[in-house]
VMD Tcl script that draws the C-alpha trace (Angstrom):
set ca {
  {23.09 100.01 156.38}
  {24.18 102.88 158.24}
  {23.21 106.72 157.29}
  {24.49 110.32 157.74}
  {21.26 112.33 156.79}
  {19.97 116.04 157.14}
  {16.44 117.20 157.12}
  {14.81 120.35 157.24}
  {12.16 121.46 159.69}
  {9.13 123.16 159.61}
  {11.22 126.76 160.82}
  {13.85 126.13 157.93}
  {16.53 124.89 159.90}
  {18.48 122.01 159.29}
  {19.11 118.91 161.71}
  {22.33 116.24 160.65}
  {21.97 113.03 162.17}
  {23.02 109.19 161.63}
  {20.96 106.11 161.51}
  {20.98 102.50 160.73}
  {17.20 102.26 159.15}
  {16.80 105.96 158.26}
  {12.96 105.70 157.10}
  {12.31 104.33 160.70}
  {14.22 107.44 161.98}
  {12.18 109.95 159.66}
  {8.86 108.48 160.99}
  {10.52 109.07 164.51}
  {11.29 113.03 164.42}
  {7.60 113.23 162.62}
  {6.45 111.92 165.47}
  {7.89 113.67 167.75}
  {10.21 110.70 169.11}
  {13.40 112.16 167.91}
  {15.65 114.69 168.91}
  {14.91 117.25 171.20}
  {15.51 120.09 168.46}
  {13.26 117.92 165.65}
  {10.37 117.68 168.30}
  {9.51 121.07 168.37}
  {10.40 121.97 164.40}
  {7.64 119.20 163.22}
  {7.18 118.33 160.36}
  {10.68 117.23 159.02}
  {11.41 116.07 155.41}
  {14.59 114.46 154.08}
  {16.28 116.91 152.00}
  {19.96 114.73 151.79}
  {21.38 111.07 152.82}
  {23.94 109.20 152.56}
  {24.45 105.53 153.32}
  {28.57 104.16 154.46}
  {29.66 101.05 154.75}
  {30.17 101.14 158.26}
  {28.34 103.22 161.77}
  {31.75 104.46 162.70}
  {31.92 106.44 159.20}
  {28.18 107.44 159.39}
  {28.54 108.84 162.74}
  {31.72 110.73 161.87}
  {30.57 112.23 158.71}
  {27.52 113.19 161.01}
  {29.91 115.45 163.22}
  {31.91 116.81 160.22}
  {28.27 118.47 158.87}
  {27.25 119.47 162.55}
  {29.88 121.62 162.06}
  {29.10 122.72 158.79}
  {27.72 126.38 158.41}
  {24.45 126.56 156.65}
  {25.49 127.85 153.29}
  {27.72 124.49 152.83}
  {24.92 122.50 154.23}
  {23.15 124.08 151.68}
  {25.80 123.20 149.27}
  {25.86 119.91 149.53}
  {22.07 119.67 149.40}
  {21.96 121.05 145.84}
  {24.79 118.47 144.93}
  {27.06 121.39 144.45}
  {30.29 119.79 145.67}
  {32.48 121.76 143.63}
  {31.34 124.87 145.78}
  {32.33 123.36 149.35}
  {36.07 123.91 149.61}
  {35.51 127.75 148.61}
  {32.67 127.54 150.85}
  {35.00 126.18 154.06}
  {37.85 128.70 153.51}
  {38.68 130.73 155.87}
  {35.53 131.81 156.83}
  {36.95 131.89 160.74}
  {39.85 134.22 159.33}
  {39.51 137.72 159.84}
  {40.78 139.91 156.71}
  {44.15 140.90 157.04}
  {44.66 144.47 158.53}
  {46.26 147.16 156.10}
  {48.15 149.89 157.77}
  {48.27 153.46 156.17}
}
mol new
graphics top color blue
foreach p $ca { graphics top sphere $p radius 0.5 }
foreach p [lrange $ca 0 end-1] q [lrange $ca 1 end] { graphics top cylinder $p $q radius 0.2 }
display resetview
């Protein structure tokens, strides 16, 4: 079954990735056989998965959090759902200018 998962490393940060066996891949970035970024932020732990039907919805969903700031990764972590559409909002919007 394929998997959209996020851990968090030893610094704090947060790596997204996609599997098909995802305890396999957890062993991997503790072991330093995983991503480049994972390798040098051992020890990971799982902090959120999700398991899809299909690798072609795993792997998107994988991209849609790589682009997600931290506070929504964050978010969705907690299981705070509710939170993420006020979280995605406009945050790339600068505040409209007033003129005096």
């Amino acid at each position: 079954m394929p998997w959209t998962y996020i851990v968090e490393c030893a610094d704090g940060s947060f790596y997204v990735g996609s599997t098909w066996d995802l305890e396999r891949r957890i062993s991997e970035h503790n072991e330093g056989l995983g991503a480049a970024y994972t390798k040098r932020r051992r020890p990971v732990v799982l902090v959120w998965a999700a398991d899809f039907e299909r690798v072609d919805e795993a792997y998107a969903y994988e991209k849609r959090l790589q682009g997600w700031r931290r506070d929504k990764r964050i978010a969705l972590i907690e299981g705070c759902e509710a939170d993420l559409p006020a979280l995605a909002r406009g945050y790339w919007r600068t505040p409209p200018r007033t003129t005096p």
